[in-house]
ROTOR-673825 format. One line per field, with one value per residue: residue number from 0; residue in three letters; chain; x, y, z of N, C-alpha, C, CB in turn. Coordinates in pm, 1 decimal, padded with zeros to 6 digits. Glycine has a CB too. Example, Ala and Ser with C-alpha at 12.3 -4.5 7.8 and 13.67 -1.06 7.14 Angstrom:
2
seq [0,1]
type [Ala,Ser]
mol [A,A]
n.east [01319.0,01285.0]
n.north [-00569.0,-00225.0]
n.up [00780.0,00708.0]
ca.east [01230.0,01367.0]
ca.north [-00450.0,-00106.0]
ca.up [00780.0,00714.0]
c.east [01320.0,01290.0]
c.north [-00330.0,00003.0]
c.up [00780.0,00787.0]
cb.east [01130.8,01408.4]
cb.north [-00447.3,-00059.8]
cb.up [00904.6,00572.5]
***
This chain:
74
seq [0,1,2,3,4,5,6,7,8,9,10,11,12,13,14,15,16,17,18,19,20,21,22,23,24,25,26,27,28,29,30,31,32,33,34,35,36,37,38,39,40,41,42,43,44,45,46,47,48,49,50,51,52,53,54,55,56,57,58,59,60,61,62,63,64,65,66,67,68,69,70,71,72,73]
type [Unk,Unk,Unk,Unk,Unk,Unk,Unk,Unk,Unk,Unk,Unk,Unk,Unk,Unk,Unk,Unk,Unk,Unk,Unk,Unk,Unk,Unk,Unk,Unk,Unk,Unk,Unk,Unk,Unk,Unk,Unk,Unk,Unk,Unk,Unk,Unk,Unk,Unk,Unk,Unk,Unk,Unk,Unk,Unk,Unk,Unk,Unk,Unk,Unk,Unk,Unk,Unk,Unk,Unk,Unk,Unk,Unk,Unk,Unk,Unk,Unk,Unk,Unk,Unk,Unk,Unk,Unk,Unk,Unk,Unk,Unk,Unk,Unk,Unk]
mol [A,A,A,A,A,A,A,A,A,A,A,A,A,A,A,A,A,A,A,A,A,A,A,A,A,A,A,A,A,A,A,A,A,A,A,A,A,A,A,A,A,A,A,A,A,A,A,A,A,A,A,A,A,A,A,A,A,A,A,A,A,A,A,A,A,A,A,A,A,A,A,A,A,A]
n.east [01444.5,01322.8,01354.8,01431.3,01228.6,01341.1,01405.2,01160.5,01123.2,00940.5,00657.5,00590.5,00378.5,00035.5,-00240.6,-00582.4,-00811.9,-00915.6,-01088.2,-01065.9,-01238.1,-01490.7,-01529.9,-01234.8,-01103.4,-01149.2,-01041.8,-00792.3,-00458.9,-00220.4,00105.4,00283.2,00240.2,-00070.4,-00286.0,-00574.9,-00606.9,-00653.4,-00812.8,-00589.4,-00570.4,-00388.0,-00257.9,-00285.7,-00321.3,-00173.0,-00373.8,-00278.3,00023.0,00098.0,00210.9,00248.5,00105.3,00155.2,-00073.3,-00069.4,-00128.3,-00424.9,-00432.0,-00358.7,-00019.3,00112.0,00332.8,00607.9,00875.5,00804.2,00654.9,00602.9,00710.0,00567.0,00530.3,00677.2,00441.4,00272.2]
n.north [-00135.9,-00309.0,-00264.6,-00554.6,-00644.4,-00661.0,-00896.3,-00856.1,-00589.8,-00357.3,-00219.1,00094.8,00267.2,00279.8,00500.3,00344.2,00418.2,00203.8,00072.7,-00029.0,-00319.1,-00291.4,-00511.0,-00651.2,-00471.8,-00474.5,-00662.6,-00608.5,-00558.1,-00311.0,-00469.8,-00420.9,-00315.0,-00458.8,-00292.3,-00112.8,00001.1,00251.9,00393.2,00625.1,00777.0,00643.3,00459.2,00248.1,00349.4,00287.7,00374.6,00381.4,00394.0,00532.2,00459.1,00381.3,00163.9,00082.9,00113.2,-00090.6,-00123.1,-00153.8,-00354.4,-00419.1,-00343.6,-00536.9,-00565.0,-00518.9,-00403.0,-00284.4,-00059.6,00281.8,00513.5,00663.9,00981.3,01323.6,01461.6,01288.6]
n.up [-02647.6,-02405.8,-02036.4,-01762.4,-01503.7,-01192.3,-00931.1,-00647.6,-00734.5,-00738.1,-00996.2,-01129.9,-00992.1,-01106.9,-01169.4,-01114.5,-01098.0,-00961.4,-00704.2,-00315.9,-00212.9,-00002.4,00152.4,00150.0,00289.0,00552.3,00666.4,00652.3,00743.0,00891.1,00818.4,01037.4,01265.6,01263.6,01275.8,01211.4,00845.8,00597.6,00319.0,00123.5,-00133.4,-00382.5,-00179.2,00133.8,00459.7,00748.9,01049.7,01276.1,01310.1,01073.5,00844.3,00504.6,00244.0,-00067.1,-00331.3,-00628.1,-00948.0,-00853.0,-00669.3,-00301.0,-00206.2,00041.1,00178.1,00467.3,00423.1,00174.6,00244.1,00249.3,00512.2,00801.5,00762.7,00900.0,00999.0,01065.1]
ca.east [01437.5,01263.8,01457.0,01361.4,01218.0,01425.2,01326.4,01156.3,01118.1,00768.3,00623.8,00566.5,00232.7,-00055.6,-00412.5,-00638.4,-00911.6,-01007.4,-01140.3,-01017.2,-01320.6,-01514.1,-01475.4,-01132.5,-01034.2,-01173.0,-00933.8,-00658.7,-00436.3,-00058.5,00185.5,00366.0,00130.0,-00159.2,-00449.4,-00687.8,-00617.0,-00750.0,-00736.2,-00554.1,-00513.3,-00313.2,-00218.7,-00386.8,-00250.5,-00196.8,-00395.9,-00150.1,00159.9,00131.1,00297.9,00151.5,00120.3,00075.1,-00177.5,-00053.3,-00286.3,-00542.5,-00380.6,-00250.1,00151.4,00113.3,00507.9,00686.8,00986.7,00782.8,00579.7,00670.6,00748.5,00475.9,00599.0,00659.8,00328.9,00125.7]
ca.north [-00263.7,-00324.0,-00345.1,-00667.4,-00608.4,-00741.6,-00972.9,-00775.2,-00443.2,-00310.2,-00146.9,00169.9,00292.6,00316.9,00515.6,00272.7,00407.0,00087.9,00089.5,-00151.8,-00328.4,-00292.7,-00645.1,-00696.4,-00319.4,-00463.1,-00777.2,-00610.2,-00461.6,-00306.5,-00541.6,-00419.7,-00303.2,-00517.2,-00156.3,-00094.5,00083.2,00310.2,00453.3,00753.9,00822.5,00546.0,00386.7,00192.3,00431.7,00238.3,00448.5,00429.8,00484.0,00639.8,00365.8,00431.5,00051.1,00125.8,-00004.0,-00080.4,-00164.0,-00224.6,-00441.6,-00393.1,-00438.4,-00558.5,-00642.2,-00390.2,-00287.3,-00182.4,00054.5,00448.9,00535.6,00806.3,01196.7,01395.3,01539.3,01167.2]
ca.up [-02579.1,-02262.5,-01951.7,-01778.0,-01398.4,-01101.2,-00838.8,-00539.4,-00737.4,-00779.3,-01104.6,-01065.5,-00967.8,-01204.5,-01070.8,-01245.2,-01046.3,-00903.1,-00503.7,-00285.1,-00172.1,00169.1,00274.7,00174.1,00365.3,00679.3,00718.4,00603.1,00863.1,00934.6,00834.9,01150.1,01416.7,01308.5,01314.1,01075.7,00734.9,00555.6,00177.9,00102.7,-00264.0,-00409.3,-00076.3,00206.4,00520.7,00899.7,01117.0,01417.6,01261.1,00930.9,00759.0,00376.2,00201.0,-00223.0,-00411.6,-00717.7,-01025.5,-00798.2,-00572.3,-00227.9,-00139.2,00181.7,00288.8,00491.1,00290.1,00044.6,00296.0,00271.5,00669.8,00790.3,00768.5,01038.3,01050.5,01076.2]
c.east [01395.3,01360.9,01392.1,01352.4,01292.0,01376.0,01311.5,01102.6,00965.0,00759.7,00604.0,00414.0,00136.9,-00221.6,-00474.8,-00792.1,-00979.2,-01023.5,-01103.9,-01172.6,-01376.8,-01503.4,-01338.2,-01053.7,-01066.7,-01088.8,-00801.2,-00589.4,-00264.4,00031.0,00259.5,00325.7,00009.5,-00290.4,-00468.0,-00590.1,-00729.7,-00719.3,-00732.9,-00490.0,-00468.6,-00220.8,-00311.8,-00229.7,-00285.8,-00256.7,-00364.9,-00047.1,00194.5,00165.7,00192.6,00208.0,00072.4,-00001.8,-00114.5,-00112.9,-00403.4,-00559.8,-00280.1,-00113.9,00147.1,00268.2,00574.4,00784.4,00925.5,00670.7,00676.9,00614.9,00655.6,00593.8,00614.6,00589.2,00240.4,00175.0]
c.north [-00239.9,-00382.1,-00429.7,-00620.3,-00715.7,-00740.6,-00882.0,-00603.7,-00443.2,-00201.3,-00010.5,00214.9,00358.8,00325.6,00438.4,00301.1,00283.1,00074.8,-00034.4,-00179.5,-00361.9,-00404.7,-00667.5,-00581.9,-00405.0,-00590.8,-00730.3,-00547.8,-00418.1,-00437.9,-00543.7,-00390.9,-00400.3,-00414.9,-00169.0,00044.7,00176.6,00396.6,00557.5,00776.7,00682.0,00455.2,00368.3,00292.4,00389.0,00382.5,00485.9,00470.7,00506.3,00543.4,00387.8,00245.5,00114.7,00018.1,00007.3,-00185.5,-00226.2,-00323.1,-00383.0,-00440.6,-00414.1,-00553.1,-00483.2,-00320.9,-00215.3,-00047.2,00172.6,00468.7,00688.2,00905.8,01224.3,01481.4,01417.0,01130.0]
c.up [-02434.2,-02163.1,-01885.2,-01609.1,-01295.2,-01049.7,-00715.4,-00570.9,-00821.9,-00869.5,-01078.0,-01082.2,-01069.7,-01146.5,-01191.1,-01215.2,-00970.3,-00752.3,-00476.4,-00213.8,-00020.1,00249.4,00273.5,00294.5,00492.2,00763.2,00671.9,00715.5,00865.8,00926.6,00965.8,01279.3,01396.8,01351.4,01210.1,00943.2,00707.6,00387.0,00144.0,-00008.3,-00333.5,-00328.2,00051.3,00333.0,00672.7,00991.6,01255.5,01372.7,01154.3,00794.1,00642.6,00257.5,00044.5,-00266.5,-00538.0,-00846.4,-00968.8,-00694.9,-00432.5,-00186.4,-00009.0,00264.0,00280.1,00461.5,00210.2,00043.7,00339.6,00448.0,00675.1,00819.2,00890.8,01072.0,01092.6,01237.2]
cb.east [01573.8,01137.9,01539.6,01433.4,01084.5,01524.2,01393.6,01305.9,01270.1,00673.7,00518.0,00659.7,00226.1,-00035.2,-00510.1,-00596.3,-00964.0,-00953.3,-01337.0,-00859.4,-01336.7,-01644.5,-01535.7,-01069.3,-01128.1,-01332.2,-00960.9,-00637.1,-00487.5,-00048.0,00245.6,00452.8,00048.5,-00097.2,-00452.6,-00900.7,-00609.1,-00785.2,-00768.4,-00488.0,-00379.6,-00260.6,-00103.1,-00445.7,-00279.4,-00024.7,-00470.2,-00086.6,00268.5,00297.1,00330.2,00239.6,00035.9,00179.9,-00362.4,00050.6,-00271.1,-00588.8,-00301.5,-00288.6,00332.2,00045.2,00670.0,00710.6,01080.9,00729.4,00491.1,00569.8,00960.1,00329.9,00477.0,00743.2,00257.1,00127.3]
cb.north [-00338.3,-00416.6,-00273.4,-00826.5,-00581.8,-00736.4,-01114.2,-00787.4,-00360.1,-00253.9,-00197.4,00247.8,00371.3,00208.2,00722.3,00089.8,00443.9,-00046.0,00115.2,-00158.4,-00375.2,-00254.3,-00807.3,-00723.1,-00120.8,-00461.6,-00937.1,-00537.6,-00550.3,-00263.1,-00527.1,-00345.7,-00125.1,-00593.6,00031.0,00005.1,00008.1,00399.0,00418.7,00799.8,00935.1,00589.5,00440.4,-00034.5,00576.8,00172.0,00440.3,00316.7,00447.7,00755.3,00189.5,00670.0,-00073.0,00158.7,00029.6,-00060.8,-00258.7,-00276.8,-00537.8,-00384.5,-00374.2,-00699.9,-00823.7,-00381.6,-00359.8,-00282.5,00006.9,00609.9,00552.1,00825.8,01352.4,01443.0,01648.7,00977.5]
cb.up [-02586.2,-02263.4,-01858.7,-01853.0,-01385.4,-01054.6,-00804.7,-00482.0,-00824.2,-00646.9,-01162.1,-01080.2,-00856.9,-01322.6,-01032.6,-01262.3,-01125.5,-00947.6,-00438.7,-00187.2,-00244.2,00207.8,00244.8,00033.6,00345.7,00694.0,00654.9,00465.0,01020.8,01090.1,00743.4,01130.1,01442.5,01408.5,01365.2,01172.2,00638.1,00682.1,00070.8,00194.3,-00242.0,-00481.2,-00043.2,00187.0,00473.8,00972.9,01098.5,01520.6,01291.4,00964.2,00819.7,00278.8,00287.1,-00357.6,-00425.0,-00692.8,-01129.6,-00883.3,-00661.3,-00158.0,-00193.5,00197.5,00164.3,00561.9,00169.9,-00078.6,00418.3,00126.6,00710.3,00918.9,00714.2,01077.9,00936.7,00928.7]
***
């Protein structure tokens, strides 16, 4: 039996290969600073502060809870 997904919780990530496309990349920006992105693997990655947004099936999760906090190398 399938467990049933709860409100707020995101699927987990499937590479579906699909590119996020060049016009939508260029309006998209840091939920929290507001800088440009950029795509790094299976996540769109704030290029001021690291913050790593997932794409999941092809779609970006824009809202900041659900952005992984850059490393302590970014």
């Amino acid at each position: 039996m399938k467990r049933r997904q709860r409100e707020g919780e995101l699927r987990p990530r499937r590479k579906t290969g699909m590119m996020i496309h060049p016009d939508l990349l260029t309006i998209l920006v840091c939920a929290d600073d507001h800088h440009p992105l950029t795509v790094e693997g299976d996540a769109l990655v704030c290029a001021y502060c690291g913050r790593r947004y997932p794409i999941v099936d092809g779609i970006p999760v824009m809202l900041p809870h659900n952005a992984e906090a850059p490393t302590a190398n970014s």
